[in-house]
Every structure is written in C-alpha cells, then in structure tokens.
C-alpha positions as CSV (number, residue, x, y, z in Angstrom):
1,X,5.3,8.1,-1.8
2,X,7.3,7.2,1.3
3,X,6.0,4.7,3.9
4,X,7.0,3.5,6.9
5,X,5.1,0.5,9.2
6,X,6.1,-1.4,12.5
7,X,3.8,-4.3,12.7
8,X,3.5,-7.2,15.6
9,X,1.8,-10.3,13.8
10,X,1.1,-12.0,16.7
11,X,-0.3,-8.7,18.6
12,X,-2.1,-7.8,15.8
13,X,-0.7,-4.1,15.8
14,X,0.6,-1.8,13.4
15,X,1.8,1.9,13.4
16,X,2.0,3.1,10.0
17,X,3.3,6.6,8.4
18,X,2.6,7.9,4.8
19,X,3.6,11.0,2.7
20,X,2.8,11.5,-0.8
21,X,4.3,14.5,-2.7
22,X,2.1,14.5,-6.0
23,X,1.1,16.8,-9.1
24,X,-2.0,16.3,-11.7
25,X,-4.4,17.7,-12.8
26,X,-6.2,18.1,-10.2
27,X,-3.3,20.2,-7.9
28,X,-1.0,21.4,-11.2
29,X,1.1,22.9,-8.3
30,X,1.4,19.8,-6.3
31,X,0.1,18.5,-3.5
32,X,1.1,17.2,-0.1
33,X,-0.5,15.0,1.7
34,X,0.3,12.6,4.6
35,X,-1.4,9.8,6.8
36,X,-1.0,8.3,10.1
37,X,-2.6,5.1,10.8
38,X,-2.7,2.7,14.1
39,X,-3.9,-0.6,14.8
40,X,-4.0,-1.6,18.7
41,X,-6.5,-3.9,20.8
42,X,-9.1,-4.4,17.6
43,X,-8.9,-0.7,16.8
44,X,-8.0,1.5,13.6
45,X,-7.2,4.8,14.4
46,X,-6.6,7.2,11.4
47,X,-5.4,10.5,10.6
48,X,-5.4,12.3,6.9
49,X,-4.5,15.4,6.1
50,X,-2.9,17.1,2.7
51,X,-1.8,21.0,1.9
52,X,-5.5,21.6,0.3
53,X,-7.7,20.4,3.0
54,X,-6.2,20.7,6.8
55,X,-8.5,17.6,7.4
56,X,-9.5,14.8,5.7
57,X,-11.7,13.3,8.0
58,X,-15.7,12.3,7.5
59,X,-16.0,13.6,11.2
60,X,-14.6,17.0,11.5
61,X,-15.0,17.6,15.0
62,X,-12.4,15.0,15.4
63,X,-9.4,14.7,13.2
64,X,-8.9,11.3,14.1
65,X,-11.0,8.5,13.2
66,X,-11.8,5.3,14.9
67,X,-13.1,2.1,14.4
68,X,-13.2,-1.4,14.8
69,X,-10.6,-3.1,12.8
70,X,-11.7,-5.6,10.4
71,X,-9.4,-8.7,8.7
72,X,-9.4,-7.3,5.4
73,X,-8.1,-3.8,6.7
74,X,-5.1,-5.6,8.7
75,X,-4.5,-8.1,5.7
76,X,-4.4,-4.9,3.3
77,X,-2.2,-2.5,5.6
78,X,0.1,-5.3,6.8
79,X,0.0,-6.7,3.2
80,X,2.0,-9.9,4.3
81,X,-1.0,-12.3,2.6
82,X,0.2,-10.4,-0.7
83,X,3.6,-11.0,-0.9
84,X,2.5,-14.7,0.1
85,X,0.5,-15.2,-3.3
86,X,3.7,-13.5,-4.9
87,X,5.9,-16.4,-4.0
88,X,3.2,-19.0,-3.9
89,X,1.6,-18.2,-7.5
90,X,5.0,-17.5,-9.1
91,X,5.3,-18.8,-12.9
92,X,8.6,-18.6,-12.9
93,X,11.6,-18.4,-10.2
94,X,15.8,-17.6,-10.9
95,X,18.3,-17.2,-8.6
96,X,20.7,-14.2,-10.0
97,X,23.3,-14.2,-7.6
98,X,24.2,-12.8,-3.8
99,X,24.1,-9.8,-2.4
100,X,24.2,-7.6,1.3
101,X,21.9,-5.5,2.6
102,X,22.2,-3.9,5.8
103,X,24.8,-6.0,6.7
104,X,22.7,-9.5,6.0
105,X,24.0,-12.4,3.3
106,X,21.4,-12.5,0.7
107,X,20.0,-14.3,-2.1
108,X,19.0,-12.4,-5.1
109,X,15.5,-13.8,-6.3
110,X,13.7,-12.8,-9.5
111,X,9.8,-14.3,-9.8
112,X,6.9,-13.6,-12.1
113,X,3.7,-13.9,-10.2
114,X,0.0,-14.8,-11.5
115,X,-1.8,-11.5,-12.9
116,X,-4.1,-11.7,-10.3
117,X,-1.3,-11.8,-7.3
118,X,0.1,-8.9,-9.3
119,X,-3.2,-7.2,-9.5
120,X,-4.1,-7.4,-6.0
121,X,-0.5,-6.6,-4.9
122,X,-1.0,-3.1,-6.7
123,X,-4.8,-2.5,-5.4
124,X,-3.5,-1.8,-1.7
125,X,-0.1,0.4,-2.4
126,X,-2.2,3.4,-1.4
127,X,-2.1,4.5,-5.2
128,X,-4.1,8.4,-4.4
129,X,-5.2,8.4,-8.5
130,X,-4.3,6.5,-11.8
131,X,-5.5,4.8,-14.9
132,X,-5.9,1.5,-12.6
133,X,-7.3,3.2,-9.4
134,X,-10.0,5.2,-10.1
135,X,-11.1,8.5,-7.1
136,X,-14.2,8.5,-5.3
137,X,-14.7,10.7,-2.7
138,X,-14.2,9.4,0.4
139,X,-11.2,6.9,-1.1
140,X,-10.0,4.9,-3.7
141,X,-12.2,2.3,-5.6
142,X,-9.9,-0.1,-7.7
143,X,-10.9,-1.0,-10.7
144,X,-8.1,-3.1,-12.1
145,X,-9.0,-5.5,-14.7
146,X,-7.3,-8.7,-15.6
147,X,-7.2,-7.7,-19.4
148,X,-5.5,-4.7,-18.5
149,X,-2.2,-6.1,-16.7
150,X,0.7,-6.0,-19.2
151,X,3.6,-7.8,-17.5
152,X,5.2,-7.4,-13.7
153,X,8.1,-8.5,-11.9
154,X,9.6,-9.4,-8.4
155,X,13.4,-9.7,-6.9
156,X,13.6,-10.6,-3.2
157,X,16.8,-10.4,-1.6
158,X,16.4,-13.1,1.0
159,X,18.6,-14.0,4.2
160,X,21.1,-16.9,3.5
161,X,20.1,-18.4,7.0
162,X,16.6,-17.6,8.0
163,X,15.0,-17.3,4.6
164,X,13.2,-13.8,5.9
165,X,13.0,-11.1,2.8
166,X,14.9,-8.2,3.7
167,X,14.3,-6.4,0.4
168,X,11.7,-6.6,-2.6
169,X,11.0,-5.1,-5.3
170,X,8.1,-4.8,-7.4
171,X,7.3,-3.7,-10.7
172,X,3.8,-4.1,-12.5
173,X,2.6,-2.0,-15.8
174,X,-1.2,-2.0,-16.9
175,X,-3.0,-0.7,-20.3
176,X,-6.4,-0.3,-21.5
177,X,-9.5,1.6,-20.7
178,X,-10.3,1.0,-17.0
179,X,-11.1,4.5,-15.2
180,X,-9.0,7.4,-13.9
181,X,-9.6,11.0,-15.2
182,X,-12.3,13.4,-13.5
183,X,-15.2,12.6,-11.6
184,X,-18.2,13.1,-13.4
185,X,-21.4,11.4,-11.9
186,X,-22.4,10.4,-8.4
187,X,-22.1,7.4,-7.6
188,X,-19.2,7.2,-9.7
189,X,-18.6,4.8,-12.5
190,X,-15.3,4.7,-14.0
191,X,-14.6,6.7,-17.0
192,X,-12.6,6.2,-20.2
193,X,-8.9,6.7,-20.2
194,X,-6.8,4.8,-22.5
195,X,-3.4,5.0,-20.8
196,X,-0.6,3.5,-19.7
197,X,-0.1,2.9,-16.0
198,X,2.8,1.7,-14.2
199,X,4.0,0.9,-10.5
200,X,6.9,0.4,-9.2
201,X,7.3,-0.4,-5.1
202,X,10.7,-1.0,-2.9
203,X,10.3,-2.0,0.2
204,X,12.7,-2.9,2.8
205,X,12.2,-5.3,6.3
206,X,14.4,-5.2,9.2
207,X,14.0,-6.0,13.0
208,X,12.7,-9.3,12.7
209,X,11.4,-10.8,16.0
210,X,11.7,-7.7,17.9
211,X,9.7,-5.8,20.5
212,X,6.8,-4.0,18.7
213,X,5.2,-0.7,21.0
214,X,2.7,0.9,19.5
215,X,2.2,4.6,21.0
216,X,-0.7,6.4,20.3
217,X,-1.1,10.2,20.2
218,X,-3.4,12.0,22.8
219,X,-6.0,12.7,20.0
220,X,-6.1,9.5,19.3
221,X,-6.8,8.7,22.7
222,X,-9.3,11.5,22.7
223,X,-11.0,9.8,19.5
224,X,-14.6,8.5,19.1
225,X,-15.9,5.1,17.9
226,X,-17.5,5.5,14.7
C-alpha cells in the first residue's frame, strides 16, 4: 500500500492518495485498487475504485461521495492524535544513535507503546482484510482485541533542532481468533481464524509549516451531499 497526504492542521484540510496492490483469496489474481480522499471547508469528498468494480461508491450516479466531515474521520485520516498516544504511552524509550534524512540531523528513537496505542494505531492504516480487521460490505469493521496483540515497536528519526518527526516506523504483530476469512452472515459477526497477523507502516513527513492548497477535481465539485 502506498499513501500519500498533505494536511493543513490549522485549516482543517487534507488531500490524501491511496493505492493498494493485493492478492487473497478473494482476487487469487490480484487486485488493484485506489482511493482519493479530500477534506476542505467541513467536507469529505471520496473516491474508490479497484480493477473488479469501476466504482466503489454507495451512490452510483455519482462516483464521488460527499459529506460532512466529522472529528473522528479527520482524527483517523490525519492520524496525528495516534502517533501522540505512541510517544505519550510509551513503556520504554532509547536513543540509538544519529542519522540524516533528506538532508535533516536526526535522532534515532526506538519506543514501545501501550497495546492499546498500538492497537488503535493499526485500526486506521486502511488495512482492506486481515486476521485483525475483519470485511463488511461497505468497509472495514476492526475487531482487534487486547488479548490478541503480541508485541510492536516504534523508531522516530526526529530533527536535532525543532524536535518534528521526519520518519517513523512502525511494527505491530497480533495472534488469536479475532475474525478475517469469508463473509458468511448478514450482519456480519466475525469468524474464526487462528492466524498470525502482522503490520508494518513507514511513513515519512516533510514540508513542515508550508503552504497547504487543496484542489479539488470537477467531479468533486459536481458532487452531492449525502
């Protein structure tokens, strides 16, 4: 998965880009799917399409959706509140050493957060199926369970002179029977998998305190509240 976001905290905007090149059992041949999201002036506008279905949208005389954007949406997407409760619920903290990225003097931070700041950290990564995130249609319901969470880990390289993160990376593993596999009732409950589940995210941040335009497509434009 690949994902790309400019965000304005004080404007409360975001642009956001997602592909997801995947194989399972449900697509043994793959699958390709991508998704466009915006947040401007309280709205969420949001695109979904993959290789199987040209749309993905609930409203299919109009690819693009839009509706009012909630707190808990913007504190998912933007995910800045989770890498908060990272630092803030971490066990234990070592400094390994110094490093550059793109160009900026770094310290190299490991951490081991709570279970819960892991758990909750994994819940928005967009996950499309897994032992931890069971499928429903329409999206992803998580069922993570504390009892299930194994052992994670964070390293932040952080500036020398601002203290901003320029670079984390997370790693979180999970084992025990909490969902995945088909869906076999409606409304879904999760079903039995005993499996091993791990995730791993990198993410990079760059262009601190700069300019943030959000530019939104025609259709999007076009695009009716629902």
């Amino acid at each position: 998965m690949e994902q790309t976001k400019i965000v304005s905290i004080a404007g409360k905007k975001m642009g956001m880009n997602m592909t997801i090149d995947e194989s399972g059992d449900y697509y043994p041949e793959g699958d390709n799917s991508s998704t466009e999201m915006y947040f401007t002036d309280g709205w969420e506008y949001y695109k979904a399409t993959s290789s199987h279905v040209v749309n993905l949208s609930p409203y299919p005389s109009n690819p693009r959706d839009k509706t009012k954007l909630t707190d808990e949406l913007w504190a998912r997407e933007t995910q800045i509140s989770f890498y908060t409760e990272l630092l803030k619920t971490a066990t234990t903290s070592d400094l390994l050493g110094n490093e550059t990225v793109n160009g900026v003097d770094c310290y190299i931070l490991s951490i081991v957060p709570s279970t819960q700041a892991m758990i909750d950290w994994v819940v928005p990564q967009e996950q499309p199926e897994g032992p931890q995130i069971d499928i429903m249609f329409g999206g992803g319901i998580p069922v993570v369970r504390a009892n299930a969470y194994q052992s994670g880990s964070v390293k932040l390289w952080v500036d020398k002179n601002t203290f901003l993160i320029q670079k984390a990376l997370v790693n979180s593993d999970f084992m025990g029977n909490v969902g995945g596999g088909h869906i076999t009732t409606v409304p879904h409950t999760p079903t039995t998998n005993p499996a091993n589940s791990g995730f791993e995210g990198q993410i990079s941040f760059s262009a601190y305190n700069q300019p943030v335009t959000i530019q939104l497509p025609q259709e999007a434009l076009d695009a009716q509240e629902h």
